[in-house]
C-alpha positions as a LaTeX table, in Angstrom:
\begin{tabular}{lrrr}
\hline
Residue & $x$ (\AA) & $y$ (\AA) & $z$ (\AA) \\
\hline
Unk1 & 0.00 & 0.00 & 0.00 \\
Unk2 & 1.39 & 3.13 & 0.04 \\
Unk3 & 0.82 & 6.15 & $-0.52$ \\
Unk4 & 1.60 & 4.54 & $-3.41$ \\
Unk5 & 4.74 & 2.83 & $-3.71$ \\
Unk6 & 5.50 & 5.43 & $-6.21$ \\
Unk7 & 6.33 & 8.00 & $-3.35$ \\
Unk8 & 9.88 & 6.78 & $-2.80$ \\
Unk9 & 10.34 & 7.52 & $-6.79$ \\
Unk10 & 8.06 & 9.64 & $-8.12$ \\
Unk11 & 8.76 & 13.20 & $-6.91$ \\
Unk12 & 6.03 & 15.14 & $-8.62$ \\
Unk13 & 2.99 & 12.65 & $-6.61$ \\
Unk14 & 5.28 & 13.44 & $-3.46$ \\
Unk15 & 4.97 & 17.09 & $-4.01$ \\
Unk16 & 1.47 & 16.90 & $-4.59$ \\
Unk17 & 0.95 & 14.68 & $-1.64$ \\
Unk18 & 2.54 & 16.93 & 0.62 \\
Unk19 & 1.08 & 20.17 & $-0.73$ \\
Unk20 & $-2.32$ & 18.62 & $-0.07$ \\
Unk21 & $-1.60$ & 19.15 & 3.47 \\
Unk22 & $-1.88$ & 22.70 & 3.56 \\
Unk23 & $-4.50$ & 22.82 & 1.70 \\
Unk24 & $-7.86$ & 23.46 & 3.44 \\
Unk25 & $-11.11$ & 21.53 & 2.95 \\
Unk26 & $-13.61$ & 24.55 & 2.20 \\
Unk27 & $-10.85$ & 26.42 & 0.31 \\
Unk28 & $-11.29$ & 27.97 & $-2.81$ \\
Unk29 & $-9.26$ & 30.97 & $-2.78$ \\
Unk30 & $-5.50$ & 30.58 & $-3.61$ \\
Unk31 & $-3.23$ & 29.28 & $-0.77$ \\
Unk32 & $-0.58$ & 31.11 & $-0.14$ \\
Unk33 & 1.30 & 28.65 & 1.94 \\
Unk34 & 4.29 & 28.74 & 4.28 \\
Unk35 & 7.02 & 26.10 & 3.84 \\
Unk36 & 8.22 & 26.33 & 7.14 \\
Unk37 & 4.29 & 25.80 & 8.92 \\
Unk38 & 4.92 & 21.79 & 7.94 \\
Unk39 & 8.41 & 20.39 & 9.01 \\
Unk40 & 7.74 & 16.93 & 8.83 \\
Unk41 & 5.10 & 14.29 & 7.85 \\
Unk42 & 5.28 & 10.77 & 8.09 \\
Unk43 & 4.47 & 8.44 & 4.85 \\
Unk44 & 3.33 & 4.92 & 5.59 \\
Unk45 & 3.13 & 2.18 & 2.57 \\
Unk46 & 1.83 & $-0.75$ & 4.46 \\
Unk47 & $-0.48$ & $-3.91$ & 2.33 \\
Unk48 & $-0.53$ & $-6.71$ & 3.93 \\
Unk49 & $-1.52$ & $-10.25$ & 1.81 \\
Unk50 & $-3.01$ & $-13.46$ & 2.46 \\
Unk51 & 0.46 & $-14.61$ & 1.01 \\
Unk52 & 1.98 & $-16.63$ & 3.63 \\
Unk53 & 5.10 & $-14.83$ & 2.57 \\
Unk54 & 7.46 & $-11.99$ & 4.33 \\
Unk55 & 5.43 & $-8.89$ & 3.87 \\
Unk56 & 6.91 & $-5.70$ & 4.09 \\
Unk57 & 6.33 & $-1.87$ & 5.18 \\
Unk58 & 7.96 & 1.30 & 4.76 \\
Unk59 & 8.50 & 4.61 & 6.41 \\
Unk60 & 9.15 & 7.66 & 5.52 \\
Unk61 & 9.37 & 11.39 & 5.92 \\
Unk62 & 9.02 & 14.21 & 3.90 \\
Unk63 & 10.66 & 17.37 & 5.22 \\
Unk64 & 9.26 & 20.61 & 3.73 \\
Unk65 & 6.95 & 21.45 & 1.39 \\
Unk66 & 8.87 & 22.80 & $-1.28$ \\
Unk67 & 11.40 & 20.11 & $-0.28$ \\
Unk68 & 10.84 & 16.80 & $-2.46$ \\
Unk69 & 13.77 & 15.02 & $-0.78$ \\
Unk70 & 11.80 & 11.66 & 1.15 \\
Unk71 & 14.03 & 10.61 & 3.94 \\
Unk72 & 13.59 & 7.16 & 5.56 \\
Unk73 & 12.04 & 6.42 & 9.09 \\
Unk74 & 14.74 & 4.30 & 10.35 \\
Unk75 & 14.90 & 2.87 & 14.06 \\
Unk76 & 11.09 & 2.31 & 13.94 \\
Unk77 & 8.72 & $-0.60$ & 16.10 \\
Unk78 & 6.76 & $-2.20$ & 13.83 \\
Unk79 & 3.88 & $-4.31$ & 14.56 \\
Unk80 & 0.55 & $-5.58$ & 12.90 \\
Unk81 & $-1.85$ & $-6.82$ & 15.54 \\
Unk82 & $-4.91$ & $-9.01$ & 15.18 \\
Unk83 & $-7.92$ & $-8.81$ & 17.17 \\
Unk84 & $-6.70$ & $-12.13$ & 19.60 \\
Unk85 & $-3.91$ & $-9.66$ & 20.27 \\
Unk86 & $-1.48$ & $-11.48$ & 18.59 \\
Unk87 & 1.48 & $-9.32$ & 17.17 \\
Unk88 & 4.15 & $-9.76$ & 13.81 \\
Unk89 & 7.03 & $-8.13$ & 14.45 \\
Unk90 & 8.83 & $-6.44$ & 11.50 \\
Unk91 & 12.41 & $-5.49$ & 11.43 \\
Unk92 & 14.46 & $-3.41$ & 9.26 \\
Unk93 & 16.39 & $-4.88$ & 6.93 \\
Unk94 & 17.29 & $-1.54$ & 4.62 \\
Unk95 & 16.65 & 2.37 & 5.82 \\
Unk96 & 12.80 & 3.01 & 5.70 \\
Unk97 & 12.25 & $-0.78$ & 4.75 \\
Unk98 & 11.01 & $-3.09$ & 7.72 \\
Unk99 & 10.13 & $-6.45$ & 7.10 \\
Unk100 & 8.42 & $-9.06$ & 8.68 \\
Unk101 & 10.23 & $-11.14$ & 11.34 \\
Unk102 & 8.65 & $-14.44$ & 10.58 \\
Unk103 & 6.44 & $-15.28$ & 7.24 \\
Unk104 & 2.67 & $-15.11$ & 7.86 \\
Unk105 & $-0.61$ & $-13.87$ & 5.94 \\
Unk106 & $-4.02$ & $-12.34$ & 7.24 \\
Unk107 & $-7.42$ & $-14.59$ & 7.61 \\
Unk108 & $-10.52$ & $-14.06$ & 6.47 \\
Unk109 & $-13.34$ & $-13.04$ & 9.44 \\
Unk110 & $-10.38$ & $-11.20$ & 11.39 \\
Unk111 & $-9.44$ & $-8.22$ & 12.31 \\
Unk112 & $-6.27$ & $-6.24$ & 12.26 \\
Unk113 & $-4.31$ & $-2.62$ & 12.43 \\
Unk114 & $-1.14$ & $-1.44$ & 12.51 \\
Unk115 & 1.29 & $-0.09$ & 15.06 \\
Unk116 & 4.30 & 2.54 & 14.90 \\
Unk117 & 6.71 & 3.53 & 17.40 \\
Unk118 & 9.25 & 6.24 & 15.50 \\
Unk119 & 12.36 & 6.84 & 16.63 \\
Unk120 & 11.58 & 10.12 & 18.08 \\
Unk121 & 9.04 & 8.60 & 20.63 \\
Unk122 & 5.80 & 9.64 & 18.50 \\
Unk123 & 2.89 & 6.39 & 18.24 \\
Unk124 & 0.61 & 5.91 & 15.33 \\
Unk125 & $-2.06$ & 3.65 & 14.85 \\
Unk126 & $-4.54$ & 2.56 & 12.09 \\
Unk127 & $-7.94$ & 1.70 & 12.01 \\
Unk128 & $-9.19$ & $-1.97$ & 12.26 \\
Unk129 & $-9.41$ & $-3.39$ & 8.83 \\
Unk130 & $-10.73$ & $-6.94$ & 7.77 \\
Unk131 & $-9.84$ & $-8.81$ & 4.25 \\
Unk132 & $-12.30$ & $-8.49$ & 1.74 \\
Unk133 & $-14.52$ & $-11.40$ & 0.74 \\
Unk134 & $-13.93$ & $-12.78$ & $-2.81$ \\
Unk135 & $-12.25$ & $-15.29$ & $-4.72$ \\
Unk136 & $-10.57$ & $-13.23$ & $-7.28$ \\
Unk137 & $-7.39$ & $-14.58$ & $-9.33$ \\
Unk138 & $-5.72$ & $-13.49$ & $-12.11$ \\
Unk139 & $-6.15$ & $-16.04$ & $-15.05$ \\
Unk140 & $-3.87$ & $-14.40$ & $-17.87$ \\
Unk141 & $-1.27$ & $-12.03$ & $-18.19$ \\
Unk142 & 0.66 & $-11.86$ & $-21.70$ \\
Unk143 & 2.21 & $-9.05$ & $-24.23$ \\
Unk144 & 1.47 & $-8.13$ & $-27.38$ \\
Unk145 & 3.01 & $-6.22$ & $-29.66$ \\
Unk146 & 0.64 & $-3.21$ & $-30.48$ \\
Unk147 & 0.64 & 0.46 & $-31.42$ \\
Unk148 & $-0.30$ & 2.97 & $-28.75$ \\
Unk149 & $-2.71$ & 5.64 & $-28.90$ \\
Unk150 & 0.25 & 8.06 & $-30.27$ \\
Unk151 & 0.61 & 5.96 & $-33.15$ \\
Unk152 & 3.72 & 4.38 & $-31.51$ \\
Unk153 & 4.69 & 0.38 & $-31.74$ \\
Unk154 & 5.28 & $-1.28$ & $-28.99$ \\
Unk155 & 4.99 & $-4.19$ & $-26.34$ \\
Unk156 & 1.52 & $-4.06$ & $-24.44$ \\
Unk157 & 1.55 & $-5.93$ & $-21.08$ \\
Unk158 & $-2.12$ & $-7.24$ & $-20.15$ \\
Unk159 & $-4.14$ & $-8.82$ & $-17.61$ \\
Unk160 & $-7.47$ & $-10.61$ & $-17.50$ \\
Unk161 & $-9.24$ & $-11.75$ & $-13.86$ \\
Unk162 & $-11.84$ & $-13.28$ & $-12.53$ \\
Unk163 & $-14.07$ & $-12.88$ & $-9.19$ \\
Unk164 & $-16.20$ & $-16.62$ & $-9.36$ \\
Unk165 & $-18.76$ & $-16.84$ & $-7.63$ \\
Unk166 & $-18.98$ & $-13.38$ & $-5.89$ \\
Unk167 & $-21.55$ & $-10.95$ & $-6.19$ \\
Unk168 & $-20.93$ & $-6.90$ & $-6.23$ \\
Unk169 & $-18.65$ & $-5.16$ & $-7.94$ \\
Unk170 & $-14.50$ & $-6.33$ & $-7.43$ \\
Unk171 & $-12.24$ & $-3.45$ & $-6.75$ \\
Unk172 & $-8.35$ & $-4.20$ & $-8.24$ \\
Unk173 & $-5.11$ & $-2.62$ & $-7.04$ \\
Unk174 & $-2.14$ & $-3.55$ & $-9.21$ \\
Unk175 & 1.56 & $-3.23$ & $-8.75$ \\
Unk176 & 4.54 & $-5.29$ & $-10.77$ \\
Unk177 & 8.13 & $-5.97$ & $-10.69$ \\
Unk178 & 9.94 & $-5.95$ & $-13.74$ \\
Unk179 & 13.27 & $-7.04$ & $-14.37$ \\
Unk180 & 15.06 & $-7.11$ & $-17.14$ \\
Unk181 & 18.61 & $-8.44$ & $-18.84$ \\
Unk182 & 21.28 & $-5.85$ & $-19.90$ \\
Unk183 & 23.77 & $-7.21$ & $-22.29$ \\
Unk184 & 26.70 & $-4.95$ & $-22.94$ \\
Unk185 & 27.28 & $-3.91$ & $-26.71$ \\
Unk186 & 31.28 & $-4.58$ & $-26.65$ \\
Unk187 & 33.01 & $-7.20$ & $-24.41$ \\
Unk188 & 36.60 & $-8.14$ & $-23.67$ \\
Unk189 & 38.14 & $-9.92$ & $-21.44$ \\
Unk190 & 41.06 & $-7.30$ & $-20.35$ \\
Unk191 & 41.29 & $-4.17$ & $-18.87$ \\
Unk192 & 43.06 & $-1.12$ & $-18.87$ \\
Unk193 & 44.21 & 0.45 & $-15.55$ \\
Unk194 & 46.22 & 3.36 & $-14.64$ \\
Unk195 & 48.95 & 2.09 & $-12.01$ \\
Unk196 & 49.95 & 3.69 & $-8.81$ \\
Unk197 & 52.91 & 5.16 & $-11.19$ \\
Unk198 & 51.06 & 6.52 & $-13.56$ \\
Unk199 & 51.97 & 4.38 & $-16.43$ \\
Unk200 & 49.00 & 2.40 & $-18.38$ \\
Unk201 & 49.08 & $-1.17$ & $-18.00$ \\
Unk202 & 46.50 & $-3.94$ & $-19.45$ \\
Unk203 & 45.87 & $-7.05$ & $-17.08$ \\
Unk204 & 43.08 & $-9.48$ & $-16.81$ \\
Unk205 & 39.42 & $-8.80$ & $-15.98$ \\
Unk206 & 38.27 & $-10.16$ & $-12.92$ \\
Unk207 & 34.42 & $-8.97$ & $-12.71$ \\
Unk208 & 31.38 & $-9.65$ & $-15.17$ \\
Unk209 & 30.66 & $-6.82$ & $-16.88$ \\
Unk210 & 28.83 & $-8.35$ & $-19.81$ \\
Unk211 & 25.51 & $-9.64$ & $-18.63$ \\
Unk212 & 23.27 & $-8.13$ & $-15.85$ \\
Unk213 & 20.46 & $-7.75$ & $-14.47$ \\
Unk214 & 17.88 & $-4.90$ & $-13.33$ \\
Unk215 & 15.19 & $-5.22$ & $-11.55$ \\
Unk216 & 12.48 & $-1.86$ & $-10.56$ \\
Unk217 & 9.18 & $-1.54$ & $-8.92$ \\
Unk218 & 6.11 & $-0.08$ & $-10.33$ \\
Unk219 & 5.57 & 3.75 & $-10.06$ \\
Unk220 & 2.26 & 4.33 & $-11.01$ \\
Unk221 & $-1.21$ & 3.81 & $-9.27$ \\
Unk222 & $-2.74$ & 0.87 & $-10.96$ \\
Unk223 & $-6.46$ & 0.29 & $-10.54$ \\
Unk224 & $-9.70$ & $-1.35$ & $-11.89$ \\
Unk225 & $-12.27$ & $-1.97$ & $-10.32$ \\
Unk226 & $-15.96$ & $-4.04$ & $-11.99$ \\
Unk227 & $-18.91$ & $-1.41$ & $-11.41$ \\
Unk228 & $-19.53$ & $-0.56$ & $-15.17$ \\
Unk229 & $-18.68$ & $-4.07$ & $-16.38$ \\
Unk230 & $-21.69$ & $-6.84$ & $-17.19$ \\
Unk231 & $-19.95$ & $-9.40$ & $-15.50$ \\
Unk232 & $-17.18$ & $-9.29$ & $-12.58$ \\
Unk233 & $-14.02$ & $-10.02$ & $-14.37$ \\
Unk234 & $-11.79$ & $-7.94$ & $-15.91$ \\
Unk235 & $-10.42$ & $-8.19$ & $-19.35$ \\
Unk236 & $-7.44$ & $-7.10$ & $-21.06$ \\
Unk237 & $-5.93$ & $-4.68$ & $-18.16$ \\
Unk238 & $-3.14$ & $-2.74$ & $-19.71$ \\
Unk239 & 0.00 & $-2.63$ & $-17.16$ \\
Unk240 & 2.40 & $-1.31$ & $-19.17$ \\
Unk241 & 3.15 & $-0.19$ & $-22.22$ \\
Unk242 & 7.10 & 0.25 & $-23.68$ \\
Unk243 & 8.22 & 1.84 & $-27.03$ \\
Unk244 & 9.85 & $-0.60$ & $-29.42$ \\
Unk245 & 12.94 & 1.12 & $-28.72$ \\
Unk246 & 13.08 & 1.76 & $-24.74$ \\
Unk247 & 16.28 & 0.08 & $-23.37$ \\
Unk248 & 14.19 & $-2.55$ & $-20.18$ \\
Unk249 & 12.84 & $-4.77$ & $-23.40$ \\
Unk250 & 15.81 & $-4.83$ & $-25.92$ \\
Unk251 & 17.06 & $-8.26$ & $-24.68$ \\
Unk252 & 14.88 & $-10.60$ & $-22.59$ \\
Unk253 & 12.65 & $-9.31$ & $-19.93$ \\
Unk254 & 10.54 & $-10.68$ & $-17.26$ \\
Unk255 & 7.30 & $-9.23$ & $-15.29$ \\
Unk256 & 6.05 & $-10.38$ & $-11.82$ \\
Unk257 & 2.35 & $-8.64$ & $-11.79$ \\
Unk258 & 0.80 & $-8.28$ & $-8.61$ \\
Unk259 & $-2.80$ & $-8.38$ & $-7.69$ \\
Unk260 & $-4.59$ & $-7.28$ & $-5.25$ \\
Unk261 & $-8.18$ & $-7.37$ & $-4.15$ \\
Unk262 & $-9.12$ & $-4.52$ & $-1.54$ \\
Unk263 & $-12.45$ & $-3.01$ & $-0.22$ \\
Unk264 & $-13.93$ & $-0.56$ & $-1.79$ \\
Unk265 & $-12.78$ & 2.17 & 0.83 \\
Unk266 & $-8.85$ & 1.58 & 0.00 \\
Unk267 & $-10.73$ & 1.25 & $-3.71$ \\
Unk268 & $-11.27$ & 5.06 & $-3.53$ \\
Unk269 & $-8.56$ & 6.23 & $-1.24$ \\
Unk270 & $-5.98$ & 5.43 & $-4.13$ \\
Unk271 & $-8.85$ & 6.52 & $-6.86$ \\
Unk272 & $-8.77$ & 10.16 & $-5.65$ \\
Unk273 & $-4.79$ & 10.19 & $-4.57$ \\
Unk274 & $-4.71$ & 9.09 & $-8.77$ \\
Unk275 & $-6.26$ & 11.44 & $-9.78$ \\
Unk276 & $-5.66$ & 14.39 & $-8.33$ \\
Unk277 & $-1.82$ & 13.71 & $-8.55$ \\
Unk278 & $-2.02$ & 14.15 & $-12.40$ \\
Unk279 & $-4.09$ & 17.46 & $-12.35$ \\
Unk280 & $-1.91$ & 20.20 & $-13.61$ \\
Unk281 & $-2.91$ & 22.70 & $-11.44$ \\
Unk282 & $-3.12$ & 21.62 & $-7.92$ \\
Unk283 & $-4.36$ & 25.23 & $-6.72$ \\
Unk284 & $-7.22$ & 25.50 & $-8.89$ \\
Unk285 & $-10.99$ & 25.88 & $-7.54$ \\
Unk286 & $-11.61$ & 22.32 & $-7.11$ \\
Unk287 & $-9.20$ & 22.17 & $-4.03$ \\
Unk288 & $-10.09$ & 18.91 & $-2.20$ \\
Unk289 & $-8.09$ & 18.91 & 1.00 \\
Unk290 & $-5.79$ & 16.46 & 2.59 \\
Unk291 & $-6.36$ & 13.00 & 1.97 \\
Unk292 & $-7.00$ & 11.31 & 4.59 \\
Unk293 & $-6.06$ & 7.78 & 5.36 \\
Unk294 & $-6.68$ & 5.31 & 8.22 \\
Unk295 & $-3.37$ & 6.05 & 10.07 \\
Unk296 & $-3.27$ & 8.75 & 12.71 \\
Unk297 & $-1.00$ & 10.07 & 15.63 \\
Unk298 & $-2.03$ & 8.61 & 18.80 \\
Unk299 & $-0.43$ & 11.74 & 20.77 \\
Unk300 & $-1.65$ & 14.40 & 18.18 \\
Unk301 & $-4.78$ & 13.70 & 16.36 \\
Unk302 & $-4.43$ & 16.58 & 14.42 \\
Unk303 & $-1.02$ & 15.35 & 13.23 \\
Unk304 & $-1.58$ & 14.47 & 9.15 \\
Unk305 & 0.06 & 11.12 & 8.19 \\
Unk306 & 0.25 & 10.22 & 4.42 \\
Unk307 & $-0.80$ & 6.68 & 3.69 \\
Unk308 & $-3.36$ & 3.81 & 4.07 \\
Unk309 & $-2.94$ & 0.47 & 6.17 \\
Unk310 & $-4.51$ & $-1.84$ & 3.56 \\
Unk311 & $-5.50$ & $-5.73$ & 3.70 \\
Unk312 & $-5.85$ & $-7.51$ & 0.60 \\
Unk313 & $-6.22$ & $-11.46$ & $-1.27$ \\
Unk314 & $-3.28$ & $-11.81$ & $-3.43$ \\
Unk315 & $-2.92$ & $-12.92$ & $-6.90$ \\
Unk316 & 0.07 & $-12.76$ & $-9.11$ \\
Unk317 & 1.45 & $-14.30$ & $-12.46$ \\
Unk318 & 5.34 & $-13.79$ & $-14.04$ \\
Unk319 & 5.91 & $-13.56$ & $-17.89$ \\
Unk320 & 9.03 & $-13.85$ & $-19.79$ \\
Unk321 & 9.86 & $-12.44$ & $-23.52$ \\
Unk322 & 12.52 & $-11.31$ & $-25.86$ \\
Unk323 & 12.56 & $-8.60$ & $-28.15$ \\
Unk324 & 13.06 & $-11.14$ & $-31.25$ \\
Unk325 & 9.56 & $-12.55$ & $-29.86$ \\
Unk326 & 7.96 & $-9.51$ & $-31.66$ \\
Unk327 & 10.78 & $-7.61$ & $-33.53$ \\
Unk328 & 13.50 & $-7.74$ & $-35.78$ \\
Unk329 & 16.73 & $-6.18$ & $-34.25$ \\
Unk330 & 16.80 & $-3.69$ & $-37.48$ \\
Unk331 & 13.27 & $-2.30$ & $-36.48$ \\
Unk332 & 15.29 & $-0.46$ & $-33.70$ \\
Unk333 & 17.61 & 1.52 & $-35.64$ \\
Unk334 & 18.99 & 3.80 & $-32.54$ \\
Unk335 & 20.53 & 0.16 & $-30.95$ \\
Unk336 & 23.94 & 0.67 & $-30.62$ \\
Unk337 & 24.13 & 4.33 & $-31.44$ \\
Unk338 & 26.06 & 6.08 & $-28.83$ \\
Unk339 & 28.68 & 3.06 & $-28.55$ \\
Unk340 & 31.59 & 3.81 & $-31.39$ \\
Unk341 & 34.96 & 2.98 & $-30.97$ \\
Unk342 & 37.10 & 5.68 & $-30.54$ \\
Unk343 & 41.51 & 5.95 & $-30.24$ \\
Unk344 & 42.59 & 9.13 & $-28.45$ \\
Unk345 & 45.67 & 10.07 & $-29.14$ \\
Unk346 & 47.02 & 11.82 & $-26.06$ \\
Unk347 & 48.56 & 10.03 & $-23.52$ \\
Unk348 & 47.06 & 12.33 & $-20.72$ \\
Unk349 & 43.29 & 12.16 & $-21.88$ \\
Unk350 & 43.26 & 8.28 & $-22.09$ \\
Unk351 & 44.96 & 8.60 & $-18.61$ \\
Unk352 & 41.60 & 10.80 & $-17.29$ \\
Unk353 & 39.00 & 9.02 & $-19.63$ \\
Unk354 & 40.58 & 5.22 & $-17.94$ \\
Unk355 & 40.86 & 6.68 & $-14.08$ \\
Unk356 & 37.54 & 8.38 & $-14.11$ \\
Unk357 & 35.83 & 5.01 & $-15.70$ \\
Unk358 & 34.66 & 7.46 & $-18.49$ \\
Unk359 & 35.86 & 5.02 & $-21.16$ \\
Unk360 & 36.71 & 1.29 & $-20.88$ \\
Unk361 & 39.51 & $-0.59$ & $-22.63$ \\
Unk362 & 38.30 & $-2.54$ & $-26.25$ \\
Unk363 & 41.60 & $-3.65$ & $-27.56$ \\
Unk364 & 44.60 & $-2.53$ & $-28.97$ \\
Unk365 & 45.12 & $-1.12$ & $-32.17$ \\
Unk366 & 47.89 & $-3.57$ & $-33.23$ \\
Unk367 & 49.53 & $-1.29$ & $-35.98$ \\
Unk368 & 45.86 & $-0.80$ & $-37.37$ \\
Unk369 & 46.44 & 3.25 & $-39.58$ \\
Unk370 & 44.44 & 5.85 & $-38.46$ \\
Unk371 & 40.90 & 5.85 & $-39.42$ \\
Unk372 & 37.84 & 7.14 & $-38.17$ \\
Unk373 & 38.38 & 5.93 & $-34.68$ \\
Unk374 & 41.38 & 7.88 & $-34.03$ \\
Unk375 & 45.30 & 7.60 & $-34.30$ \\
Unk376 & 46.15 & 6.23 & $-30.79$ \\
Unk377 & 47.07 & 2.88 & $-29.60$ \\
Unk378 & 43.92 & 1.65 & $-27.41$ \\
Unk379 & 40.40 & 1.20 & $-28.90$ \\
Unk380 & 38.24 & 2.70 & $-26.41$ \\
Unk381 & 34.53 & 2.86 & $-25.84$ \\
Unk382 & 31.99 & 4.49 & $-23.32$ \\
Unk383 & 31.95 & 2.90 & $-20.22$ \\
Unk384 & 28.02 & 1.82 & $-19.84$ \\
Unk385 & 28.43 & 0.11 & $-23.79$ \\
Unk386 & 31.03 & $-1.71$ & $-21.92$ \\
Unk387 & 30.33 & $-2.74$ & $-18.29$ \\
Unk388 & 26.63 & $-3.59$ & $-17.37$ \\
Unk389 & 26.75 & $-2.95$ & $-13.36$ \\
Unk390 & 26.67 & 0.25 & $-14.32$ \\
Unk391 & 23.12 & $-0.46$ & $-15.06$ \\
Unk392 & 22.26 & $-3.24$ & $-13.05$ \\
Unk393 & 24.07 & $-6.30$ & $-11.23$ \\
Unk394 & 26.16 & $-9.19$ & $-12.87$ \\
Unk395 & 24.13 & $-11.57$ & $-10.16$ \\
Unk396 & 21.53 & $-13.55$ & $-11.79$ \\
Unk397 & 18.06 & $-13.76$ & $-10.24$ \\
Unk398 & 16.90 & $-16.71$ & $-8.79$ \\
Unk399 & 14.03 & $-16.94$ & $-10.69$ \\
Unk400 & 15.53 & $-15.93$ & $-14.16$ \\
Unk401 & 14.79 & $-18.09$ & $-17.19$ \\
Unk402 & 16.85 & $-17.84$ & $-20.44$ \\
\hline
\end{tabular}
């Protein structure tokens, strides 16, 4: 959940989260706010599965309203607490990231909320939430290569689910992790280091810098929900789109597409954070307010907090494709295009172009005239045609499939 798990990465929704703040319910006159009035607001992202799985939270903190910086919420207690009292205990395991101690999942007919203890002594709690009733699963998700509504081809990503058996309309919140392989353009298996001399000497390479691997989360608020549909399933979701040409789907790439059912409530909570995040004017004479969520202060209960505590039945499929699965490599002519080989000349700018990592070592020229690459000795080329981790890691994923 979060407010949105784009907030850690997408600084225009974090700016427009935060402005909300100061904006006042009945307002319709321009605000003419004060940075300073708002110094700090917490940001929860806390969804919790039926996945008996490690889930996960995060804190954060935005400082400032003209300040899109988010700063993590380290040194936190953590707990989600069911109505028997039991507790799960989450730890954390990277700044602002606190995961479970122990795997576990939420049951149906239960009740639960969350608990915070920041480092600076302050306690928040959420409202009570139950998981929603329904047997949704996803049943499909596959790409197709398509053309966008800007005339563009591409890769469409889809998804198609079903809600059997269950009355009512099925409200949808979708997230995905995509990961994708990164080979490098040029490859050898030497490099070129400057020694503690000075001098330029070529010895073995010791680190694989030809194939990696990158893996991001979603940005964007994905929803869908079954009220104007005839039947409760949905159909050919699009989850992402890419260009022919964008860099994550030039080799092979792989989606893990998470769904989640949630109640209506946490339905429209997200709806409205949507939509007014993409309005272009966020002081214009529709000015909504804060959002509010079901997390408060427990000393302050006029304190805002950004974010929802949601509860939801998880679904989830992984796909796998390469670009020759809908494209010939010639119907991306920009492949390639900013990787030439170049030979400088002067001893001093290989020097800086090898010790800053601008440029990494090709091969020599072996008595090879000048020509358009250049008159000097070493063949050089940019350093991220050369050496994926500059993009990503060299360690393969578990779950990769070539």
């Amino acid at each position: 959940m979060l407010v949105i798990k784009t907030l850690k990465e997408k600084k225009i929704k974090i700016l427009f989260t935060c402005i909300l703040v100061v904006v006042l319910h009945a307002c319709v006159e321009p605000y003419n706010f004060k940075s300073e009035t708002y110094e700090r607001l917490l940001v929860v992202e806390a969804t919790i599965t039926d996945e008996e799985k490690t889930q996960e939270i995060y804190l954060s903190n935005v400082y400032r309203i003209d300040n899109d910086t988010i700063i993590p919420e380290s040194n936190a207690r953590v707990l989600v607490v069911d109505d028997n009292q039991n507790e799960y205990e989450f730890r954390e395991t990277q700044p602002g990231k606190y995961t479970s101690i122990n795997e576990f999942n939420i049951s149906s007919g239960k009740k639960y909320h969350l608990e915070i203890l920041t480092s600076n002594g302050r306690n928040y709690i959420s409202e009570e939430e139950t998981l929603p009733e329904n047997n949704a699963v996803m049943e499909n998700l596959y790409a197709e290569r398509t053309t966008n509504d800007e005339g563009i081809e591409g890769i469409a990503i889809y998804n198609s689910s079903a809600n059997p058996g269950q009355d009512g309309v099925s409200y949808y919140k979708y997230s995905y992790k995509e990961t994708y392989k990164i080979v490098s353009p040029y490859t050898s298996n030497r490099n070129l280091i400057v020694t503690n001399s000075g001098a330029l000497q070529i010895v073995p390479k010791t680190k694989e810098e030809e194939i990696c691997y990158n893996t991001r989360r979603s940005k964007e608020i994905l929803l869908a929900d079954t009220g104007a549909l005839s039947e409760n399933e949905i159909s050919d979701y699009l989850v992402k789109f890419y260009k022919f040409d964008d860099f994550p789907i030039q080799n092979r790439y792989s989606i893990l597409v998470n769904q989640i059912s949630v109640s209506q409530e946490t339905y429209e909570y997200y709806e409205t954070l949507k939509e007014l995040s993409g309005s272009e004017s966020i002081f214009s004479q529709n000015q909504p307010g804060f959002i509010n969520g079901n997390i408060s202060s427990v000393e302050d209960s006029n304190e805002k907090v950004i974010g929802n505590f949601n509860l939801g039945k998880a679904s989830s499929k992984r796909i796998f494709f390469n670009f020759k699965d809908f494209f010939n490599f010639s119907d991306n002519p920009n492949a390639g295009r900013s990787c030439e080989v170049t030979r400088p000349e002067r001893f001093l700018d290989i020097v800086a172009f090898i010790s800053t990592n601008q440029m990494k070592f090709y091969g020599e020229a072996d008595g090879i005239p000048p020509n358009e690459e250049g008159a000097g000795p070493y063949r050089l080329v940019r350093t991220i045609c050369m050496d994926c981790t500059v993009l990503g890691t060299n360690v393969k994923p578990e779950f990769w499939v070539d």
